[in-house]
C-alpha positions in Angstrom: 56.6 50.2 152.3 55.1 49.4 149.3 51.9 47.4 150.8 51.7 50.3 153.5 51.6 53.0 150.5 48.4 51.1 149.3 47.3 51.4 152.5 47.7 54.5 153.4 47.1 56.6 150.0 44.0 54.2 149.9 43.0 55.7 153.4 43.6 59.0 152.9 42.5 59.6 149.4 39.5 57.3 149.2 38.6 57.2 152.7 39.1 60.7 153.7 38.9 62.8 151.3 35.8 61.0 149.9 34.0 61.2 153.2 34.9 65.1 153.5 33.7 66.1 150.3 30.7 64.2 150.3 29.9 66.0 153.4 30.6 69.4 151.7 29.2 68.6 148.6 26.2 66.1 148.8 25.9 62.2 147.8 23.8 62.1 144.4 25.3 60.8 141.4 26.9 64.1 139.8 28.6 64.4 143.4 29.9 61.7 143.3 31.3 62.2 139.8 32.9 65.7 140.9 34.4 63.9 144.0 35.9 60.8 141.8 37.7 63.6 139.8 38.6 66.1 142.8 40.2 63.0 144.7 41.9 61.9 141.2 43.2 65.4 140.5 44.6 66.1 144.1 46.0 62.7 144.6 47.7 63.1 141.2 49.2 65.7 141.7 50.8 64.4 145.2 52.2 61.6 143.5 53.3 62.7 140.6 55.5 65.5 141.0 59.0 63.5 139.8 57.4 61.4 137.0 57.1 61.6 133.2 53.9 62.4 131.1 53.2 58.4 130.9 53.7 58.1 135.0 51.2 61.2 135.2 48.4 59.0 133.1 49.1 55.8 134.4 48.2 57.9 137.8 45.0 59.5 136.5 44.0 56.4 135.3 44.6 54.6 138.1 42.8 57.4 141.0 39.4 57.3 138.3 39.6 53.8 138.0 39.8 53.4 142.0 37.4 56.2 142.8 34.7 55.0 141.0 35.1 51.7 142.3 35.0 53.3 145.8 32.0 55.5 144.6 30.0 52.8 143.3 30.9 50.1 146.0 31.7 52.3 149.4 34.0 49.5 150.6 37.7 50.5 150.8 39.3 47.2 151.6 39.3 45.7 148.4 41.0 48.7 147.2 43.5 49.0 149.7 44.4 45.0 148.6 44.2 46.1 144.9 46.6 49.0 145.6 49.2 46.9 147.1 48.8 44.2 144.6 49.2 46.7 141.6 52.3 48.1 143.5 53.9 45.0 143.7 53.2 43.9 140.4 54.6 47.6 139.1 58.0 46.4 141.6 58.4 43.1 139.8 58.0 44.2 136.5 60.8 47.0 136.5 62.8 44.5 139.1 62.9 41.4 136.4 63.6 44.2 133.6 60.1 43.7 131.9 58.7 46.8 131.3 59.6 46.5 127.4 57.5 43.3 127.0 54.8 44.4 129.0 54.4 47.6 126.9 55.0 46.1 123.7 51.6 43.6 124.7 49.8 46.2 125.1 51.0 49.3 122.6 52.7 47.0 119.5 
């Protein structure tokens, strides 16, 4: 499930949506820029309906960090691997009861 979401979202958010919009709204550098934060926004607020203010930046964060990488690059694989990855990472961490120390080394 969890390397399948990375897929998927990956697929449908980057791919997609990305390739839709850039059809409807051009392919220079201030498209692309409205795109990033259109696929951001919309795929935020598909995932984040049952999460907290932190879940809902971690999310926003993540979808701009992605989408530009997708804008810049155009290759989707390497963000489909990175979704999974950061997925499982997020699974461990709350499985071995880490979140604590993994906040704390980044906001002491």
């Amino acid at each position: 499930m969890i390397v399948g979401a990375g897929f998927g979202e990956e697929t449908v958010y980057r791919g997609y949506l990305f390739e839709r919009l850039g059809k409807l709204l051009g392919t220079g550098f201030a498209a692309k820029i409205l795109i990033v934060m259109l696929v951001a926004g919309y795929s935020r607020s598909c995932i984040t309906l049952n999460r907290d203010f932190a879940g809902v930046q971690q999310a926003v964060i993540t979808g701009l960090t992605f989408g530009s990488i997708f804008a810049i690059t155009g290759r989707l694989w390497m963000l489909m691997v990175a979704h999974a990855m950061y997925d499982l990472t997020s699974v461990a961490i709350i499985y071995f009861d880490l979140e604590y120390d993994v906040a704390h080394l980044v906001f002491k």
